[in-house]
Backbone as XML, in Angstrom:
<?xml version="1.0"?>
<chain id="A" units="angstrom">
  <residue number="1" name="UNK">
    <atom name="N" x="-25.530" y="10.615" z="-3.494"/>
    <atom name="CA" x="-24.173" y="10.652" z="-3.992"/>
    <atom name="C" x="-23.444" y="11.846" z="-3.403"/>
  </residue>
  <residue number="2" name="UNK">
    <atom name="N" x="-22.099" y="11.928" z="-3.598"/>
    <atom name="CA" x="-21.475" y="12.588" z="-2.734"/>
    <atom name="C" x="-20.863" y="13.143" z="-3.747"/>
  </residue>
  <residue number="3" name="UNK">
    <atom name="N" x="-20.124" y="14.698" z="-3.693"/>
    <atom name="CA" x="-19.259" y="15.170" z="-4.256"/>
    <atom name="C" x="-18.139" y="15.088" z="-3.254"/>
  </residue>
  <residue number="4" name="UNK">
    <atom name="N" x="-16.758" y="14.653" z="-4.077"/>
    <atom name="CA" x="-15.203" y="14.210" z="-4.171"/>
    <atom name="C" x="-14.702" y="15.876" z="-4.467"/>
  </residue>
  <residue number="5" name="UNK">
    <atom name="N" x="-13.402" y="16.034" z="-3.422"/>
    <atom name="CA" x="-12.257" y="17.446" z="-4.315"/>
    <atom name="C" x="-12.341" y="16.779" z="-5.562"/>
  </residue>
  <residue number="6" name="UNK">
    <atom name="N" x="-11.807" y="15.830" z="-6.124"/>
    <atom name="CA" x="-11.259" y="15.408" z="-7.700"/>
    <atom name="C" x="-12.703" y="15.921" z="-8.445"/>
  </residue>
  <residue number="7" name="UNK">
    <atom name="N" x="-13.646" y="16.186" z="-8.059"/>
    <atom name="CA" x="-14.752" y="16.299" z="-9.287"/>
    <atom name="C" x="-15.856" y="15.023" z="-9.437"/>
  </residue>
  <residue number="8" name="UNK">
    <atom name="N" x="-14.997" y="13.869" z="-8.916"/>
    <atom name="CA" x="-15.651" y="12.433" z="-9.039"/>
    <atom name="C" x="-17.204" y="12.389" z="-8.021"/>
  </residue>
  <residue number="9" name="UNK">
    <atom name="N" x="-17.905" y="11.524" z="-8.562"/>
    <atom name="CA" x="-19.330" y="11.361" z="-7.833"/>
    <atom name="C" x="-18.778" y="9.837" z="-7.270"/>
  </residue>
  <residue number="10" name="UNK">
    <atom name="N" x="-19.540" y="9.859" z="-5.903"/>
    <atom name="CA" x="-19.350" y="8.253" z="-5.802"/>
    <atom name="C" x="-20.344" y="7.780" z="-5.321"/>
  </residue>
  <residue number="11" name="UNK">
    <atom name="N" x="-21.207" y="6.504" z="-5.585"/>
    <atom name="CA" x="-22.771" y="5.884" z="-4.835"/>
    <atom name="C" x="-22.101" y="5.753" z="-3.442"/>
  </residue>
  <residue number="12" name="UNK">
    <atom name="N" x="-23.210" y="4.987" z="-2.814"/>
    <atom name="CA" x="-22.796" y="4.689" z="-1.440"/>
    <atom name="C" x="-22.334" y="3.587" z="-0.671"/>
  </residue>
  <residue number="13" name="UNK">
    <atom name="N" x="-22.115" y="2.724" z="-2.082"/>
    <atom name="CA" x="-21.200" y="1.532" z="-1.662"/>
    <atom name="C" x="-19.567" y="2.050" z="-1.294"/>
  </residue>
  <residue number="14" name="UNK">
    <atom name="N" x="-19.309" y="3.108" z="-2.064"/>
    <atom name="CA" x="-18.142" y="4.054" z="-2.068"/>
    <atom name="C" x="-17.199" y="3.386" z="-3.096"/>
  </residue>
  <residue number="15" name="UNK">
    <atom name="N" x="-18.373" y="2.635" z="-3.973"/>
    <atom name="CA" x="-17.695" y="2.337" z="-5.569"/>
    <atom name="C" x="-17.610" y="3.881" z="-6.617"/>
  </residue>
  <residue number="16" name="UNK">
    <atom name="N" x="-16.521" y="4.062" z="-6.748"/>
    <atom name="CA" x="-16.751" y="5.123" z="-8.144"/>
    <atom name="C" x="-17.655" y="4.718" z="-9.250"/>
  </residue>
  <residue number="17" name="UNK">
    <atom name="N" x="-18.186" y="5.852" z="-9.998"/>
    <atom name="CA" x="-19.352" y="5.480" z="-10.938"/>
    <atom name="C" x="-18.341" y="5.438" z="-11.916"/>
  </residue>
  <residue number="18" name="UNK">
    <atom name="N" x="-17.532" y="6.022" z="-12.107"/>
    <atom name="CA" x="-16.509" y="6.535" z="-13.734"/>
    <atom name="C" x="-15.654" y="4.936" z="-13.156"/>
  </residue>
  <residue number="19" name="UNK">
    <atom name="N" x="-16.167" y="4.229" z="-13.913"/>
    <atom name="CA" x="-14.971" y="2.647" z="-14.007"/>
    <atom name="C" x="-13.796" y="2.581" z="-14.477"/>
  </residue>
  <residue number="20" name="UNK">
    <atom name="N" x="-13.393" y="3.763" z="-14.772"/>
    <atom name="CA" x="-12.018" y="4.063" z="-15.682"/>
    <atom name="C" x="-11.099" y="4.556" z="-14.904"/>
  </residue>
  <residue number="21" name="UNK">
    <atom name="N" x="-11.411" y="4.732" z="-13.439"/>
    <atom name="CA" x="-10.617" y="5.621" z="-12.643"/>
    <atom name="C" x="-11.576" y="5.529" z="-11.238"/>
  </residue>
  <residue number="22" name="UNK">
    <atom name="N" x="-10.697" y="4.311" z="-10.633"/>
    <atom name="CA" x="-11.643" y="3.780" z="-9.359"/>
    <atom name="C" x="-11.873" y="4.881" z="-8.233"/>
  </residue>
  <residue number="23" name="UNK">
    <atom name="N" x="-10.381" y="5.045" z="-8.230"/>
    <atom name="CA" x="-10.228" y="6.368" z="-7.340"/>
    <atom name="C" x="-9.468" y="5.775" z="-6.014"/>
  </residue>
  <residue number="24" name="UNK">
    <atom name="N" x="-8.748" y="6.673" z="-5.396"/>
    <atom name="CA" x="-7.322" y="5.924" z="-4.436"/>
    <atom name="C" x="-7.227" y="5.081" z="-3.225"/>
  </residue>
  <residue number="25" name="UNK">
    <atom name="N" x="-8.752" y="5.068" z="-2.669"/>
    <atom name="CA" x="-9.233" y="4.888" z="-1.846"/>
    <atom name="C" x="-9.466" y="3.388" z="-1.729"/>
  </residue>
  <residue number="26" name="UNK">
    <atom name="N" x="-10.303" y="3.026" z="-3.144"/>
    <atom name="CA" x="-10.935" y="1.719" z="-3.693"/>
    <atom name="C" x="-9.742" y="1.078" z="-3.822"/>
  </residue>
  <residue number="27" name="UNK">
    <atom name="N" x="-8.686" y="1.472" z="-4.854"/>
    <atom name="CA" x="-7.370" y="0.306" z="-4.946"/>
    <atom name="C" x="-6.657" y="0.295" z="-3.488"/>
  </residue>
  <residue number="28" name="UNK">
    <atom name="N" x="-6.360" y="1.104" z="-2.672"/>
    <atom name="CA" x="-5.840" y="0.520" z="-1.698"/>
    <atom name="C" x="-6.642" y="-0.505" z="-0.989"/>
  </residue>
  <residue number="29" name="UNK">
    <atom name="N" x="-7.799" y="-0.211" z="-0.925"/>
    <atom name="CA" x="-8.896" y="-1.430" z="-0.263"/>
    <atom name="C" x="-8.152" y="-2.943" z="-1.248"/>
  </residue>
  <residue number="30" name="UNK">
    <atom name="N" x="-8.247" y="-2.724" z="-2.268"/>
    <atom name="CA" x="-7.950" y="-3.745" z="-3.486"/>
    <atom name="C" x="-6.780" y="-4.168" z="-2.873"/>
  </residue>
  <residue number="31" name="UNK">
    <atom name="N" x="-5.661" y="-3.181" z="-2.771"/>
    <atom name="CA" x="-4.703" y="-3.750" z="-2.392"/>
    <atom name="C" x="-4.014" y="-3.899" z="-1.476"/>
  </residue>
  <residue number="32" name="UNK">
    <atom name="N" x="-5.199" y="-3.917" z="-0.188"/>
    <atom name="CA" x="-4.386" y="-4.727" z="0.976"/>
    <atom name="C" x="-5.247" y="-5.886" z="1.220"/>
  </residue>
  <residue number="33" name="UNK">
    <atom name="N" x="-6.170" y="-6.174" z="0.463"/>
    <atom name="CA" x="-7.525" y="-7.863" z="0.123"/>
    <atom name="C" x="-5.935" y="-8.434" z="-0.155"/>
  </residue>
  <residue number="34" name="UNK">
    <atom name="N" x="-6.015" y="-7.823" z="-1.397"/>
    <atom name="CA" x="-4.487" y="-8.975" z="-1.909"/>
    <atom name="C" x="-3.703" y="-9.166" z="-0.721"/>
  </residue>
  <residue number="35" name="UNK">
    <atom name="N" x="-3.381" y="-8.370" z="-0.391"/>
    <atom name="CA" x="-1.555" y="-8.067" z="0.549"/>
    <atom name="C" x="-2.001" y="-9.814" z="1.926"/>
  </residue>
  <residue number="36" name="UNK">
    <atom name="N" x="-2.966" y="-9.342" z="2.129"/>
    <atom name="CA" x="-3.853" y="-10.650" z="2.997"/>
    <atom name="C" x="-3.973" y="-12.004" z="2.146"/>
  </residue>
  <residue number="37" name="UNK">
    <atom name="N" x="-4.460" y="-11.900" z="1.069"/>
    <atom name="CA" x="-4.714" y="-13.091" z="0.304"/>
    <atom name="C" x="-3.086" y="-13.835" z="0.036"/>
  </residue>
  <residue number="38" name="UNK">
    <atom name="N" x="-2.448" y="-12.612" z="0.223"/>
    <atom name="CA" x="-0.994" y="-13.640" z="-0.646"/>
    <atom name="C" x="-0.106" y="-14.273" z="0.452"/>
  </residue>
  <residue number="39" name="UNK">
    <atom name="N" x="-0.968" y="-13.252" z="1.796"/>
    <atom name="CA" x="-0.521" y="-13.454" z="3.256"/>
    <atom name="C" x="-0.396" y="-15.740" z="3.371"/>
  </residue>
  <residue number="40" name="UNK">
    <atom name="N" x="-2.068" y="-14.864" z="3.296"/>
    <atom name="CA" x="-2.467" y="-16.838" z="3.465"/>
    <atom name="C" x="-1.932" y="-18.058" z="2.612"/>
  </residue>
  <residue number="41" name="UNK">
    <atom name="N" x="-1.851" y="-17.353" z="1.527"/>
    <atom name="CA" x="-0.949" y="-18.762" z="0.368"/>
    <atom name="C" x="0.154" y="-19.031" z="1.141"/>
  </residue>
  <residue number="42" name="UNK">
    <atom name="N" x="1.186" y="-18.349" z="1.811"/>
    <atom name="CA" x="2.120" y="-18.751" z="2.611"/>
    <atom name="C" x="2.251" y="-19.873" z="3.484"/>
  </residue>
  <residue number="43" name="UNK">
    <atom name="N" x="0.772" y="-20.032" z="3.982"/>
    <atom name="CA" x="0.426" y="-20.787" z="5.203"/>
    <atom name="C" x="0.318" y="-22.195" z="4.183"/>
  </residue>
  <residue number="44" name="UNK">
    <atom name="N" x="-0.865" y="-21.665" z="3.383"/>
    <atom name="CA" x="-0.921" y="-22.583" z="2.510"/>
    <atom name="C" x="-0.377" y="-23.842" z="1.813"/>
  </residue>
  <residue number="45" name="UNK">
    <atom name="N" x="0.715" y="-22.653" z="1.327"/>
    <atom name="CA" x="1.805" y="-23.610" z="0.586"/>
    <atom name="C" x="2.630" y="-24.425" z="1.536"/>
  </residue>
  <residue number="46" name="UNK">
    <atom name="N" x="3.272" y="-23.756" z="2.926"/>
    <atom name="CA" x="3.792" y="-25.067" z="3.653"/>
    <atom name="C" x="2.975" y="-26.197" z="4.469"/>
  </residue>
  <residue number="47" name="UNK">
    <atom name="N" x="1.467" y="-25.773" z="4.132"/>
    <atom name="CA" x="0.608" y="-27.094" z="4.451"/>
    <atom name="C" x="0.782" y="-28.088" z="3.634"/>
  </residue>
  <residue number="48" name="UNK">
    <atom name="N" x="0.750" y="-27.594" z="2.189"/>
    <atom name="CA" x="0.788" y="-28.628" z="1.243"/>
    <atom name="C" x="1.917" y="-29.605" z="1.050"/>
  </residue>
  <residue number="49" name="UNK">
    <atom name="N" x="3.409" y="-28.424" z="1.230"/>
    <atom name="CA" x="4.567" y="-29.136" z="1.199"/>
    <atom name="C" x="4.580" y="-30.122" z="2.946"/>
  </residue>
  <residue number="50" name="UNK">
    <atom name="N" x="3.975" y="-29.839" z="3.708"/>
    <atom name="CA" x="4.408" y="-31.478" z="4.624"/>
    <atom name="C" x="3.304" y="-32.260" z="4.229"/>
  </residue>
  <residue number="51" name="UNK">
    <atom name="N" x="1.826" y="-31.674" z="3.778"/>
    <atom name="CA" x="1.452" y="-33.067" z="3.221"/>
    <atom name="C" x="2.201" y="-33.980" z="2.196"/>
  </residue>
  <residue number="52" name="UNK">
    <atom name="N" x="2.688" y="-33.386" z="1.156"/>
    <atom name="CA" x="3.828" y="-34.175" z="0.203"/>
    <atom name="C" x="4.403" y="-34.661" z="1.110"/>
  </residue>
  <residue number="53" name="UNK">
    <atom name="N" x="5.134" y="-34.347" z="1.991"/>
    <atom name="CA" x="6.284" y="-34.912" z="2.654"/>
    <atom name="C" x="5.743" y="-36.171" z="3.403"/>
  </residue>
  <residue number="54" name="UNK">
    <atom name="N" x="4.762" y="-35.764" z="4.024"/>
    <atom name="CA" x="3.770" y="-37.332" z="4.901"/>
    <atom name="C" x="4.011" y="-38.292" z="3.797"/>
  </residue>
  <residue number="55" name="UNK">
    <atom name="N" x="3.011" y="-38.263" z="2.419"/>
    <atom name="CA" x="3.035" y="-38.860" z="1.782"/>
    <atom name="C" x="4.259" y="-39.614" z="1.298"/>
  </residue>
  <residue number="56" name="UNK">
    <atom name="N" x="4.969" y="-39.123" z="0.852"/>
    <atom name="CA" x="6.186" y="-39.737" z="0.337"/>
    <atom name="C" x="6.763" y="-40.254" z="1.583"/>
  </residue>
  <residue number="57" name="UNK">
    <atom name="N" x="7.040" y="-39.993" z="3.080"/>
    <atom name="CA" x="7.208" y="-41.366" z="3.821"/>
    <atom name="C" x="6.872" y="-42.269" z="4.198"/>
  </residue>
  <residue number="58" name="UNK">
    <atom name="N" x="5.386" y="-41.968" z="3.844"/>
    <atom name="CA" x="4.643" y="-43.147" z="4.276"/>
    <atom name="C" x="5.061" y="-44.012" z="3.120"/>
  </residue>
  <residue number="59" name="UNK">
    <atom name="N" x="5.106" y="-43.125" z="1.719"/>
    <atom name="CA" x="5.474" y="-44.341" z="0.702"/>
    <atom name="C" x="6.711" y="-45.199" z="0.433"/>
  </residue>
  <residue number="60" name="UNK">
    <atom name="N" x="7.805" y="-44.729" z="0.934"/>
    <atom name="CA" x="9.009" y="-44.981" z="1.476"/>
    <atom name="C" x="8.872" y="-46.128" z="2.374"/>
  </residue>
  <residue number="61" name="UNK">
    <atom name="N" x="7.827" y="-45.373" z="3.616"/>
    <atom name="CA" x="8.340" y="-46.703" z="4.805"/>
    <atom name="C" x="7.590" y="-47.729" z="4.347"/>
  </residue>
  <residue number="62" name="UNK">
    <atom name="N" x="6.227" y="-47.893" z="3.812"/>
    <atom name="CA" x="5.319" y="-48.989" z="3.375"/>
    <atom name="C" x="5.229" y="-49.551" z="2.133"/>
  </residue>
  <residue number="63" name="UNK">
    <atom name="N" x="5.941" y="-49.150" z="1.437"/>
    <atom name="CA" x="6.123" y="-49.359" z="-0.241"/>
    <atom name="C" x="7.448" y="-49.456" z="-0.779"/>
  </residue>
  <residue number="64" name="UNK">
    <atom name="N" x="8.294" y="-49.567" z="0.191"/>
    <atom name="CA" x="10.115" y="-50.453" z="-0.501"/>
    <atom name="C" x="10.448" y="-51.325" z="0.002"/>
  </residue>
</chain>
């Protein structure tokens, strides 16, 4: 384990042991996973919206 300036110990996954206070390092990791994850729903979501859209012309051209 390592001693931190803040006082904090950390194992060597470079998880903080004190769970109450990850420490600044860990949430930015946290929060650029997200910043990526919300990246991809983007892609996501306009995959889904032209699959709707296929669908509903196909149901249009073959079903009125």
């Amino acid at each position: 384990m390592t001693e931190h300036s803040h006082g904090r110990r950390s194992n060597e996954t470079g998880m903080p042991v004190d769970r109450r206070n990850p420490g600044d390092a860990y949430l930015q990791r946290e929060l650029d996973d997200n910043r990526r994850g919300e990246f991809a729903l983007v892609w996501k979501t306009g995959l889904a919206l032209v699959f709707v859209a296929v669908l509903v012309a196909i149901r249009v051209i073959f079903f009125s």
